[in-house]
N, CA, C and O atoms as a Tinker XYZ file with bonds, in Angstrom:
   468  protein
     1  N     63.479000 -169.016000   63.899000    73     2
     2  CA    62.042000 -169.190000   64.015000    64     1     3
     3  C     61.730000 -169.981000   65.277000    63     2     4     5
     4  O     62.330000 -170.959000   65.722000    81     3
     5  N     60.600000 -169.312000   65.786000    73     3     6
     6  CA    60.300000 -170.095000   66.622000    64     5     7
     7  C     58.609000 -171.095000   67.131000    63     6     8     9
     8  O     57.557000 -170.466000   67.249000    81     7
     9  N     58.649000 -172.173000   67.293000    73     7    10
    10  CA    57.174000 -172.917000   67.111000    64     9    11
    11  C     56.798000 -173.278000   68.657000    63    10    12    13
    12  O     57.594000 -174.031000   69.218000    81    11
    13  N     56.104000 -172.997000   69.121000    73    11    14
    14  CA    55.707000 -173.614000   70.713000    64    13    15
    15  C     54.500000 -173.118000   70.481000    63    14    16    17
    16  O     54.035000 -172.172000   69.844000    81    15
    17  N     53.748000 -174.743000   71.736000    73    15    18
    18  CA    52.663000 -174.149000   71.923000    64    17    19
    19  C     52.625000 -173.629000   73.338000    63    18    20    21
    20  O     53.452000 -173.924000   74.201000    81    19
    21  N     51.391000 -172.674000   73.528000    73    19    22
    22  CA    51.192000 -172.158000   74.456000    64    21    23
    23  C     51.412000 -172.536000   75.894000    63    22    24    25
    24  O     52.072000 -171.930000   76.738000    81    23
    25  N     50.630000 -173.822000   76.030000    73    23    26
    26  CA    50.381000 -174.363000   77.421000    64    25    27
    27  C     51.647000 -174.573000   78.356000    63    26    28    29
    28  O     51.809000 -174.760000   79.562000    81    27
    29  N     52.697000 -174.421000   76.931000    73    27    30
    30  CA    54.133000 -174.844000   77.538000    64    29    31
    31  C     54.890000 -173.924000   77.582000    63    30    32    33
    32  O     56.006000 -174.360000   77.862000    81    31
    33  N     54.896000 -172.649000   77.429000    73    31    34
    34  CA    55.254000 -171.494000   78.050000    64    33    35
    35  C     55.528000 -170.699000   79.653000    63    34    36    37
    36  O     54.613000 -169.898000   79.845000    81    35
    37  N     56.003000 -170.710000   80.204000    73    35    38
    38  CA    56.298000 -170.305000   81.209000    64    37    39
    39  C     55.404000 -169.687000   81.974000    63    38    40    41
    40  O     55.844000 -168.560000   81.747000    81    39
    41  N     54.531000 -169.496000   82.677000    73    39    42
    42  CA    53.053000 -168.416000   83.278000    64    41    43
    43  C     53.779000 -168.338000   84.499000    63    42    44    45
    44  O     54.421000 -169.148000   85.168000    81    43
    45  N     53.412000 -166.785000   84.626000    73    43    46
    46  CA    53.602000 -166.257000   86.016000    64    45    47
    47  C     52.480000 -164.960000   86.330000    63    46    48    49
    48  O     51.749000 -164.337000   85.560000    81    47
    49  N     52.665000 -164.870000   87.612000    73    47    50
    50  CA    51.612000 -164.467000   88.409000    64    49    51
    51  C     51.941000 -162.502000   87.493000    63    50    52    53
    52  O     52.957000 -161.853000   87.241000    81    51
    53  N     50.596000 -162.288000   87.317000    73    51    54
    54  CA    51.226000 -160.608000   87.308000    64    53    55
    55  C     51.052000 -159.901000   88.445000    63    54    56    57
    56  O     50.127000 -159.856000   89.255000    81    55
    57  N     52.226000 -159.289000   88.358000    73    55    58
    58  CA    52.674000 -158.685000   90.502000    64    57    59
    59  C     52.468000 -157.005000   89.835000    63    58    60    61
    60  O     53.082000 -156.050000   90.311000    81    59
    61  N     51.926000 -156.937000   89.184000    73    59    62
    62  CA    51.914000 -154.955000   89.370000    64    61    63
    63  C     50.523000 -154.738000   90.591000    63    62    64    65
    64  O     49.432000 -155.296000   90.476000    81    63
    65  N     50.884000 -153.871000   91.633000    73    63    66
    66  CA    49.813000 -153.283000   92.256000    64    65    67
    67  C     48.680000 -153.287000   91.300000    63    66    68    69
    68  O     48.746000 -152.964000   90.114000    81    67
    69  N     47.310000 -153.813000   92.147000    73    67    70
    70  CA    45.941000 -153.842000   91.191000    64    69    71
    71  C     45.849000 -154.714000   90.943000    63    70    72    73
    72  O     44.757000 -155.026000   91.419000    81    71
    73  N     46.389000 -155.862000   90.265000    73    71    74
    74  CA    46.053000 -157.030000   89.380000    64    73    75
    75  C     45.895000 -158.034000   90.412000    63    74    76    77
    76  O     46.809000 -158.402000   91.150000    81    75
    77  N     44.185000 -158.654000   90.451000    73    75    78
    78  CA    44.035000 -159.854000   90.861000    64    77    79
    79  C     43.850000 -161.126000   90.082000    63    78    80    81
    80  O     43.326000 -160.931000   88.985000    81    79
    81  N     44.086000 -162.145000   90.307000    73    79    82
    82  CA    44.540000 -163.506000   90.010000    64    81    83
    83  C     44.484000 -163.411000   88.128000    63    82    84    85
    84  O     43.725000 -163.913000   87.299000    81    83
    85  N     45.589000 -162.585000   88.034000    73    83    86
    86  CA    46.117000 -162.532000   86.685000    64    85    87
    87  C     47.201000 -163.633000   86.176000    63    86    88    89
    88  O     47.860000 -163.858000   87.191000    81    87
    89  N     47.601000 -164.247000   85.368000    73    87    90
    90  CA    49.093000 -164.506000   85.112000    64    89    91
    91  C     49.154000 -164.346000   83.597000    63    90    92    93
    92  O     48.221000 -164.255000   82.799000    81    91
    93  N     50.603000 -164.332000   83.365000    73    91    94
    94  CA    51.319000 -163.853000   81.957000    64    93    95
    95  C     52.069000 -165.285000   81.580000    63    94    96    97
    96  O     52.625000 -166.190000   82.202000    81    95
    97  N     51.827000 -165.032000   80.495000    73    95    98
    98  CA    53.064000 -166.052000   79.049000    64    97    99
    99  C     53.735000 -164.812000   78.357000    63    98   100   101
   100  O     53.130000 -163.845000   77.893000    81    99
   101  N     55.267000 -165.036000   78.374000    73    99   102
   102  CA    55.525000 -164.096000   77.247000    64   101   103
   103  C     55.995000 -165.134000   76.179000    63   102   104   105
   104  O     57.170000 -165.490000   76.088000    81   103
   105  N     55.185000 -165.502000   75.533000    73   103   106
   106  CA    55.072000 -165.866000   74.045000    64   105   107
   107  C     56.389000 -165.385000   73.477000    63   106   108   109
   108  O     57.446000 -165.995000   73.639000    81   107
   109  N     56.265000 -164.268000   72.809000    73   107   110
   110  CA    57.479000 -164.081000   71.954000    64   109   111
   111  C     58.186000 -162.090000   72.516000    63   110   112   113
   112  O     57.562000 -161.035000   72.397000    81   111
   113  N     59.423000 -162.271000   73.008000    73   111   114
   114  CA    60.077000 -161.246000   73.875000    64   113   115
   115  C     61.657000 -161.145000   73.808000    63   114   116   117
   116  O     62.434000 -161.557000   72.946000    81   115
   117  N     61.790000 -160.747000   74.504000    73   115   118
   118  CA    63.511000 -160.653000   74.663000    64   117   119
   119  C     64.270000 -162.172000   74.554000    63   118   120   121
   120  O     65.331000 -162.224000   73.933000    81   119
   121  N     63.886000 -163.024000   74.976000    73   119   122
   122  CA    64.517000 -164.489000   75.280000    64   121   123
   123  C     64.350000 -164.453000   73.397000    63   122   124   125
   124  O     65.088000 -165.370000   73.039000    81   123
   125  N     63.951000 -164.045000   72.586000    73   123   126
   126  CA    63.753000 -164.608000   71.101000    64   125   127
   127  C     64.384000 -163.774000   70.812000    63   126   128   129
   128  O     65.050000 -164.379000   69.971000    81   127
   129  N     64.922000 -162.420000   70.798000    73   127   130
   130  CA    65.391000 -161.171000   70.447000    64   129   131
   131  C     64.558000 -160.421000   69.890000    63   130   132   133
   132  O     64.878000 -159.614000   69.018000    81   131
   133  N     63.373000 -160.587000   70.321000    73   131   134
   134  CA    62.223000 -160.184000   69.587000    64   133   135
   135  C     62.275000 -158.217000   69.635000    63   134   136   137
   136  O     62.034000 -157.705000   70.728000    81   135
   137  N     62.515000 -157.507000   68.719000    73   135   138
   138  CA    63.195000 -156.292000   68.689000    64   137   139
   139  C     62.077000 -155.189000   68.533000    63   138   140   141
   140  O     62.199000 -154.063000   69.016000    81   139
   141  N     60.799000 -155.680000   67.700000    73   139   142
   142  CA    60.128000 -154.927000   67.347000    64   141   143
   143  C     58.516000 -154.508000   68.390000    63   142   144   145
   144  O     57.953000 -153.481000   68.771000    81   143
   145  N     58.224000 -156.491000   68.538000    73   143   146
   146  CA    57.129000 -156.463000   69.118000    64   145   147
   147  C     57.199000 -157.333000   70.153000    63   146   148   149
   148  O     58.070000 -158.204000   70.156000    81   147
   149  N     56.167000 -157.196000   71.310000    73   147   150
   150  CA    56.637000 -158.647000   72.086000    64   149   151
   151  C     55.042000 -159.149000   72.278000    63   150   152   153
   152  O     54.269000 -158.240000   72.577000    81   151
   153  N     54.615000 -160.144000   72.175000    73   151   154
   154  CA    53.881000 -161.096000   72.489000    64   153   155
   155  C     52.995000 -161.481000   73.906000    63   154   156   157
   156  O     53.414000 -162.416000   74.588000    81   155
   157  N     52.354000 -161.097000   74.131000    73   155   158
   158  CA    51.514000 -161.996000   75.759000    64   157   159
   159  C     50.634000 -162.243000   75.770000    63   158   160   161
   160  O     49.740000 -161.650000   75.165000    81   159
   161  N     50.486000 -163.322000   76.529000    73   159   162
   162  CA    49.148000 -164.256000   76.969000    64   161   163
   163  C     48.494000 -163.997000   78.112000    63   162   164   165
   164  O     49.120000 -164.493000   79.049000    81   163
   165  N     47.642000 -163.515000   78.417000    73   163   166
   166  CA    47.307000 -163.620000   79.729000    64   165   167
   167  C     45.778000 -164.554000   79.875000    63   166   168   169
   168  O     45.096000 -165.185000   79.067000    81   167
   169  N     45.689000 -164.311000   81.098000    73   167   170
   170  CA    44.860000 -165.592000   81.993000    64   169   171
   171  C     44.424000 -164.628000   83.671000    63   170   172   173
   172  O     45.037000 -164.158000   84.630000    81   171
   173  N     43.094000 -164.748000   83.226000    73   171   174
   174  CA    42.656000 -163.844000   84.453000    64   173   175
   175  C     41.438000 -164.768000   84.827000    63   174   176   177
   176  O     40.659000 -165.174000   83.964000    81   175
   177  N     41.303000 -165.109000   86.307000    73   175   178
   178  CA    40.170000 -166.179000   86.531000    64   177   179
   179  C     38.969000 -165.146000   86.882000    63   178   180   181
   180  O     39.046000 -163.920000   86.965000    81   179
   181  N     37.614000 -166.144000   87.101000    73   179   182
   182  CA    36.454000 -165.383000   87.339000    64   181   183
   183  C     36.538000 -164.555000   88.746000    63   182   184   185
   184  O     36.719000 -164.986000   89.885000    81   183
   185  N     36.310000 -162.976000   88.192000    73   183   186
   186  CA    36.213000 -162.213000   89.377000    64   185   187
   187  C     37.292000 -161.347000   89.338000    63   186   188   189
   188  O     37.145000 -160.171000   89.671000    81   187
   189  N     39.178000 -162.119000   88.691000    73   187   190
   190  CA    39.890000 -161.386000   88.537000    64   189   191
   191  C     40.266000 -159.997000   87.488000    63   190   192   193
   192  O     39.447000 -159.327000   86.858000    81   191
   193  N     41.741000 -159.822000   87.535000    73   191   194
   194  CA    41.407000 -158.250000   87.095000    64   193   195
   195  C     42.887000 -157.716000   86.637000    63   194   196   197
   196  O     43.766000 -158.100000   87.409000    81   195
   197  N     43.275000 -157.045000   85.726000    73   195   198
   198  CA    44.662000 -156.498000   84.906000    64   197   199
   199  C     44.982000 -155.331000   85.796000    63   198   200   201
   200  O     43.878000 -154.791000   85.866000    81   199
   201  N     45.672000 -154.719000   86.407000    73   199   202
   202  CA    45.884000 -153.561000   86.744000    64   201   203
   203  C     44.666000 -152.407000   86.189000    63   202   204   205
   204  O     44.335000 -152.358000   85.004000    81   203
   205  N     44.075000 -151.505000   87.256000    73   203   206
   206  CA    43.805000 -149.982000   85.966000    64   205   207
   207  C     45.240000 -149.389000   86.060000    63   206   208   209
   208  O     45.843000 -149.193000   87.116000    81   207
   209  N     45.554000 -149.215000   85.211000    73   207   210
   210  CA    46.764000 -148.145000   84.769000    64   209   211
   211  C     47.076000 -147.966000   83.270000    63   210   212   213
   212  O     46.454000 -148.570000   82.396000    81   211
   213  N     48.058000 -147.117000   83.031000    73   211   214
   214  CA    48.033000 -146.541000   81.895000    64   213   215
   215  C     50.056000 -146.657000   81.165000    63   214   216   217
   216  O     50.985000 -146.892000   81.938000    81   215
   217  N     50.235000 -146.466000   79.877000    73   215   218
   218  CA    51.046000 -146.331000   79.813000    64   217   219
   219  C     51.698000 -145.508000   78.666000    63   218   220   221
   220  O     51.306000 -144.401000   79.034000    81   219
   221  N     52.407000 -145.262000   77.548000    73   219   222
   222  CA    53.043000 -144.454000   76.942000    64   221   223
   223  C     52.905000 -145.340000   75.652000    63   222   224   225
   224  O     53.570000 -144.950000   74.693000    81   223
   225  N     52.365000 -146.145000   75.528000    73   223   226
   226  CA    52.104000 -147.634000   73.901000    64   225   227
   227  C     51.115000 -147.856000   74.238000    63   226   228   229
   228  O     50.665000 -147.939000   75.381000    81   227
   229  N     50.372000 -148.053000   72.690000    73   227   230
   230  CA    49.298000 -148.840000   72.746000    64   229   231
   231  C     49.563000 -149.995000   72.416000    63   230   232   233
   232  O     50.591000 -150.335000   71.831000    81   231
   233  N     48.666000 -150.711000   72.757000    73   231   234
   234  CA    48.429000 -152.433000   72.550000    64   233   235
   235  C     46.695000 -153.126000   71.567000    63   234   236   237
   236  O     45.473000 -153.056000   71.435000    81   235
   237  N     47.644000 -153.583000   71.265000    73   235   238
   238  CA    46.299000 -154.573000   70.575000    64   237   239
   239  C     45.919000 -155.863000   71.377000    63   238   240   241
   240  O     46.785000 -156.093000   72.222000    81   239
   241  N     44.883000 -156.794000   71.382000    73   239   242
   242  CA    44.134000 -157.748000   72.170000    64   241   243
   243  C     43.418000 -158.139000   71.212000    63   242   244   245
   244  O     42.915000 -157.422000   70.348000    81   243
   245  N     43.309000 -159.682000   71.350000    73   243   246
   246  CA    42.251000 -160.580000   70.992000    64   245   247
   247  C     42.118000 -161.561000   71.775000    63   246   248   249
   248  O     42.901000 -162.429000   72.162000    81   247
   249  N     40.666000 -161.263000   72.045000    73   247   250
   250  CA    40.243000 -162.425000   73.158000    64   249   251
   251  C     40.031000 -163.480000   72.547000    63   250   252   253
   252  O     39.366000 -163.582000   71.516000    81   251
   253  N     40.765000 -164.641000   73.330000    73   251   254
   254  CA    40.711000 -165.995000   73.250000    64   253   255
   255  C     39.549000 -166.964000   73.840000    63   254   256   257
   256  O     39.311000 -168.031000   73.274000    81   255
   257  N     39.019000 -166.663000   74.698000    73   255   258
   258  CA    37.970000 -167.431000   75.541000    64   257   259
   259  C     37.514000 -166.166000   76.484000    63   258   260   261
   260  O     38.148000 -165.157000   76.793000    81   259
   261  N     36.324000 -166.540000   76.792000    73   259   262
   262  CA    35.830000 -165.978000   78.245000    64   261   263
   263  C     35.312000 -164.598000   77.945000    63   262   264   265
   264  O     35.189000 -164.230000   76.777000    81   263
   265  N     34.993000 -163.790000   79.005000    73   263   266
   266  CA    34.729000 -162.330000   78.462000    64   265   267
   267  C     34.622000 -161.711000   79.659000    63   266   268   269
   268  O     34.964000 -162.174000   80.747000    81   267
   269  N     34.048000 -160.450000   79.394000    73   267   270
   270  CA    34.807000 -159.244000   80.484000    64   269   271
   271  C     34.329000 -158.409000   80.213000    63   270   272   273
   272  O     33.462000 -158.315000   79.344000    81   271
   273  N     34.962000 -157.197000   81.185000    73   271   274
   274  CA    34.740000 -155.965000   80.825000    64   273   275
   275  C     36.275000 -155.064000   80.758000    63   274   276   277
   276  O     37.252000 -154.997000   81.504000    81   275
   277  N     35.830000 -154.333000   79.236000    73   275   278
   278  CA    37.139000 -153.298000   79.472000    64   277   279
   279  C     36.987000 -151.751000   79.772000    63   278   280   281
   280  O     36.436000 -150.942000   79.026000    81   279
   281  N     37.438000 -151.544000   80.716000    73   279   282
   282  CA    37.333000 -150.328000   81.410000    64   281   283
   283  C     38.263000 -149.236000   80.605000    63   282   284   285
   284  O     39.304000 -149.492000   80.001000    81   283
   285  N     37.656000 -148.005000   80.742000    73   283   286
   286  CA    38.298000 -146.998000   80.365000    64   285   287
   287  C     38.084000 -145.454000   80.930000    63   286   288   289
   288  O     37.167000 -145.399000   81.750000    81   287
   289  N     38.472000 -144.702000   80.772000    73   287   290
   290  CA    38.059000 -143.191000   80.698000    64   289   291
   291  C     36.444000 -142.756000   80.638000    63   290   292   293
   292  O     35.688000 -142.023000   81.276000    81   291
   293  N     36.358000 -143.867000   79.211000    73   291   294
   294  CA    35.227000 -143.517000   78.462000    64   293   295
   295  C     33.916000 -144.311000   78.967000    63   294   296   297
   296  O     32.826000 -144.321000   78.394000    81   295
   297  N     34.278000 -145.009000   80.228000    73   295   298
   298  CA    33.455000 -146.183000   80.198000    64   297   299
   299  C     33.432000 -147.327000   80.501000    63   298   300   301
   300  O     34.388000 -147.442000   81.268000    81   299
   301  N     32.848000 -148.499000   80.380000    73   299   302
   302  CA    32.986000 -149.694000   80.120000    64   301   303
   303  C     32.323000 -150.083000   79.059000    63   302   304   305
   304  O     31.338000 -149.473000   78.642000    81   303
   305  N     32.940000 -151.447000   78.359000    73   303   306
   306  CA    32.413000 -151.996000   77.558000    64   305   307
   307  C     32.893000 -153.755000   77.618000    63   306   308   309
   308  O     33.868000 -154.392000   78.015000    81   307
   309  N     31.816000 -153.995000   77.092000    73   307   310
   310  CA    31.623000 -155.895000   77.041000    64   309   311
   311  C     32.716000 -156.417000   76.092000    63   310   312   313
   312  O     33.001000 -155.771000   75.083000    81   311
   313  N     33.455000 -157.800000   76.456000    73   311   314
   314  CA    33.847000 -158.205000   75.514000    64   313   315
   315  C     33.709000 -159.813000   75.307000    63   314   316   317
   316  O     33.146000 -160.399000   76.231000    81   315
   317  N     33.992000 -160.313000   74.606000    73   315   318
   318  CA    33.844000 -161.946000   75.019000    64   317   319
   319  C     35.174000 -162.537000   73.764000    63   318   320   321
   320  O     36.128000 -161.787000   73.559000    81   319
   321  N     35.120000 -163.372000   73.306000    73   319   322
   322  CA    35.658000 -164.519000   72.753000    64   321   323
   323  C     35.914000 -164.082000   70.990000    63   322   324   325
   324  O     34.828000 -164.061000   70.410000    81   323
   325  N     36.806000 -163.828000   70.296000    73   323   326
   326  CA    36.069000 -163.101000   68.788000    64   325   327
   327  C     36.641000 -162.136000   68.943000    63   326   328   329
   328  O     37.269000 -161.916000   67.907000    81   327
   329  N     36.890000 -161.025000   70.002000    73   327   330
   330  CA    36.528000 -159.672000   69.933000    64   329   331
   331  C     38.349000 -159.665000   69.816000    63   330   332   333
   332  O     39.252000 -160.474000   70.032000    81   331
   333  N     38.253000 -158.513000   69.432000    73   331   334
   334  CA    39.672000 -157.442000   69.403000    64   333   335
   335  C     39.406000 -155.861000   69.888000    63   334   336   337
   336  O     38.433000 -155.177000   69.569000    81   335
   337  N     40.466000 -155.480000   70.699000    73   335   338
   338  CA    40.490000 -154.383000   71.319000    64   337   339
   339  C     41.906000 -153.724000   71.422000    63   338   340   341
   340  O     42.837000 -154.282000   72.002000    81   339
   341  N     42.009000 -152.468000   70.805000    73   339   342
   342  CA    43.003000 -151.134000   70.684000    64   341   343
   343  C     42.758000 -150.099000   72.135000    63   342   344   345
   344  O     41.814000 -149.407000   72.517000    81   343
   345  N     43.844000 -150.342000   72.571000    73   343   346
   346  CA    44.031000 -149.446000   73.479000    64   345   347
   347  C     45.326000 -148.282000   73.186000    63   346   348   349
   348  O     46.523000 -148.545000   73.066000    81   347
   349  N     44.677000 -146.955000   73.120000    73   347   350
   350  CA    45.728000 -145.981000   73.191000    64   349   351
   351  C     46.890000 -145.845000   73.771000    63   350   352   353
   352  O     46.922000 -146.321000   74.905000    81   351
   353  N     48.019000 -145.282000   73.332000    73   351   354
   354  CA    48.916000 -144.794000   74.206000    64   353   355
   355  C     48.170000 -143.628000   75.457000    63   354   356   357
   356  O     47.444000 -142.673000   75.181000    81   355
   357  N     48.598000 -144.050000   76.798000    73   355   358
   358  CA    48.007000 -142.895000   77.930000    64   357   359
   359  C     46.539000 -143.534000   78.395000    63   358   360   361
   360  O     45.875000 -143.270000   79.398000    81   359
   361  N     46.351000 -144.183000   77.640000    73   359   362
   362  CA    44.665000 -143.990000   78.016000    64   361   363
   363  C     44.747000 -145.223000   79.768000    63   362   364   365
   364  O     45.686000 -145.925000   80.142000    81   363
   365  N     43.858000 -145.088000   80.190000    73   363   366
   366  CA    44.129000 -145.438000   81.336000    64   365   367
   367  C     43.173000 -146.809000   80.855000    63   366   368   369
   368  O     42.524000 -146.806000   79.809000    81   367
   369  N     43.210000 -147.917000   81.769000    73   367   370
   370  CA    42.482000 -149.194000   81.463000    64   369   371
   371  C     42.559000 -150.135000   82.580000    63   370   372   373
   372  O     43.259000 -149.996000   83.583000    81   371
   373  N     41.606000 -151.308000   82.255000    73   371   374
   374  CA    41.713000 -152.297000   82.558000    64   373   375
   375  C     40.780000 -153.441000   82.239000    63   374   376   377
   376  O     39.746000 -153.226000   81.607000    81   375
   377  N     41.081000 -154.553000   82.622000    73   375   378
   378  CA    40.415000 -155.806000   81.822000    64   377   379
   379  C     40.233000 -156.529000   82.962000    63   378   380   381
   380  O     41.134000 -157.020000   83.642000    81   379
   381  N     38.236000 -156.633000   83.310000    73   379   382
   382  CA    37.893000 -157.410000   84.478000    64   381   383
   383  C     37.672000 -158.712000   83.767000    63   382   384   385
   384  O     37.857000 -158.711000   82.550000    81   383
   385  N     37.231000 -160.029000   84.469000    73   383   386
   386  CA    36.971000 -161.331000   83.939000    64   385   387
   387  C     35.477000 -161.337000   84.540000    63   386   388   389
   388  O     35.446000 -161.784000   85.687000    81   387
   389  N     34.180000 -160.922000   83.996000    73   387   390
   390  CA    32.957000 -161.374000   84.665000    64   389   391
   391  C     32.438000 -161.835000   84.352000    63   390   392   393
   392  O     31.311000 -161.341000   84.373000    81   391
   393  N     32.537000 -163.345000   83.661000    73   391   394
   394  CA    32.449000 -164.342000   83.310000    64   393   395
   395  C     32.493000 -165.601000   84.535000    63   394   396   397
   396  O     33.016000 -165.479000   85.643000    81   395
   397  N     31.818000 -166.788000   84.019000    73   395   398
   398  CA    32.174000 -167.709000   85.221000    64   397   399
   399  C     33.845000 -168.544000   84.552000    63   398   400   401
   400  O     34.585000 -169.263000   85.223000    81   399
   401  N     34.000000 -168.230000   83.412000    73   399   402
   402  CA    35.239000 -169.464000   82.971000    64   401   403
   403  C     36.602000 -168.453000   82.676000    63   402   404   405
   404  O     36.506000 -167.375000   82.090000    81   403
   405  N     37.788000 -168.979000   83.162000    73   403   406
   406  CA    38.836000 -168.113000   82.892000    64   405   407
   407  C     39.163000 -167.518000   81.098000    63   406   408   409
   408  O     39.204000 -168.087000   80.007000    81   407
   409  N     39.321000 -166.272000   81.514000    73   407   410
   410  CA    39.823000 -164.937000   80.579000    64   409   411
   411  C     40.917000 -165.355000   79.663000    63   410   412   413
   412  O     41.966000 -165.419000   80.304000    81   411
   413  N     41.051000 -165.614000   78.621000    73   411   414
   414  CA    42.776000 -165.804000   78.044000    64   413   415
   415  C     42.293000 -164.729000   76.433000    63   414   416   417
   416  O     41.381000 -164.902000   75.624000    81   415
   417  N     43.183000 -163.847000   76.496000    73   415   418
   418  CA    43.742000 -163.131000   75.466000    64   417   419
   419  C     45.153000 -163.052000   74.994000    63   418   420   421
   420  O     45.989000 -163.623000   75.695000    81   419
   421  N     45.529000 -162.469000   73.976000    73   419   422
   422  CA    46.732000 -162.343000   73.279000    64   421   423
   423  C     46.455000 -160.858000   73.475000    63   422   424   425
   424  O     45.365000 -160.292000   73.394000    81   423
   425  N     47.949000 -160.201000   73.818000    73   423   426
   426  CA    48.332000 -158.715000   74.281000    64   425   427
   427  C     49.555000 -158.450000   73.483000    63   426   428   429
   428  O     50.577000 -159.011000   73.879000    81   427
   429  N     49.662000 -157.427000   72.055000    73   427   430
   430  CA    50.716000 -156.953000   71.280000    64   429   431
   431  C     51.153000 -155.682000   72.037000    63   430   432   433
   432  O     50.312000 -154.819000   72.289000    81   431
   433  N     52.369000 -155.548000   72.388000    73   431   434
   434  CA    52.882000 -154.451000   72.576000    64   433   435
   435  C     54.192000 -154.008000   71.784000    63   434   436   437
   436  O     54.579000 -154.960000   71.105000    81   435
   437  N     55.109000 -152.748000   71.622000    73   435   438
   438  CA    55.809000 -152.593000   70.759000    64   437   439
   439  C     56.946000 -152.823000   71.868000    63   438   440   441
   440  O     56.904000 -152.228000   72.945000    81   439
   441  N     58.093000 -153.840000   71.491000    73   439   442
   442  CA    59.039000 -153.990000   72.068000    64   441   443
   443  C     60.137000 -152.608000   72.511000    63   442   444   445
   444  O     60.867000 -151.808000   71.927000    81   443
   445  N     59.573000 -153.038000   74.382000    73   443   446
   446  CA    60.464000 -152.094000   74.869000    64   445   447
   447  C     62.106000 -151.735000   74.873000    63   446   448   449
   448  O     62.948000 -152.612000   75.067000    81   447
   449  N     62.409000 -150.481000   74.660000    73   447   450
   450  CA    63.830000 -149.996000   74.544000    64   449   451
   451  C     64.647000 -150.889000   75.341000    63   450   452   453
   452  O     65.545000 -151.582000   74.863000    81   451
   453  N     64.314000 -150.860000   76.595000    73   451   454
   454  CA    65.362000 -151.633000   77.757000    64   453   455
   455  C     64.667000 -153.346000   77.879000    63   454   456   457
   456  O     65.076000 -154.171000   78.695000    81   455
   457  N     63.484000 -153.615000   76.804000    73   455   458
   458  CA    63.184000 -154.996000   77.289000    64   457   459
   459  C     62.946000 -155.929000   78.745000    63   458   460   461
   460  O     63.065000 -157.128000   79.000000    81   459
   461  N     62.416000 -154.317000   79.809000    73   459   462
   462  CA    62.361000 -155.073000   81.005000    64   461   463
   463  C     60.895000 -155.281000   81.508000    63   462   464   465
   464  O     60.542000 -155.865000   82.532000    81   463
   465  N     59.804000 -154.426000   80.171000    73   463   466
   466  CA    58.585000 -154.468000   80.735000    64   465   467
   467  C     57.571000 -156.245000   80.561000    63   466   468
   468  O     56.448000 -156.366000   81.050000    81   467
């Protein structure tokens, strides 16, 4: 088992093409043997932005503070603080911060085969 809090987690910058002043916590991942699901935090300041791109899993989100917009195919839509958001496998996305106070959500994904994402 494992107990930590957040603040003391490791954050790093997210480097995928697209993403401005993003960074990541991986909460709970490979370093835990975490097999099924892995865990992230992210932190996007005012103005910043998640990659648009897409991938082959969906993910679940609950926003922690702040709010935004989540982009899609279909659109945009508002989110703030409270909210939870399902994103498809494929569907293309992204998560702006247009808010004045930094973005922090929790990001479920299904733990990858090779554990390098």
């Amino acid at each position: 088992m494992k107990v930590a809090r957040i603040d003391e987690i490791e954050q790093k910058p997210v480097e995928m093409p697209g993403a401005t002043q993003t960074r990541m916590r991986m909460l709970v991942g490979p370093a835990e043997g975490a097999s099924n699901f892995h865990m992230r935090h992210f932190e996007v300041e005012p103005g910043g932005h998640t990659p648009h791109h897409q991938h082959d899993y969906e993910h679940e989100i609950v926003i922690l503070k702040g709010s935004g917009t989540a982009k899609s195919a279909s659109g945009e839509r508002s989110f703030k603080a409270g909210d939870v958001i399902w994103v498809p496998p494929n569907e293309m996305h992204q998560f702006a911060n247009t808010g004045g106070t930094p973005l922090e959500f929790i990001c479920l994904i299904p733990a990858p085969k090779d554990c390098s994402r």
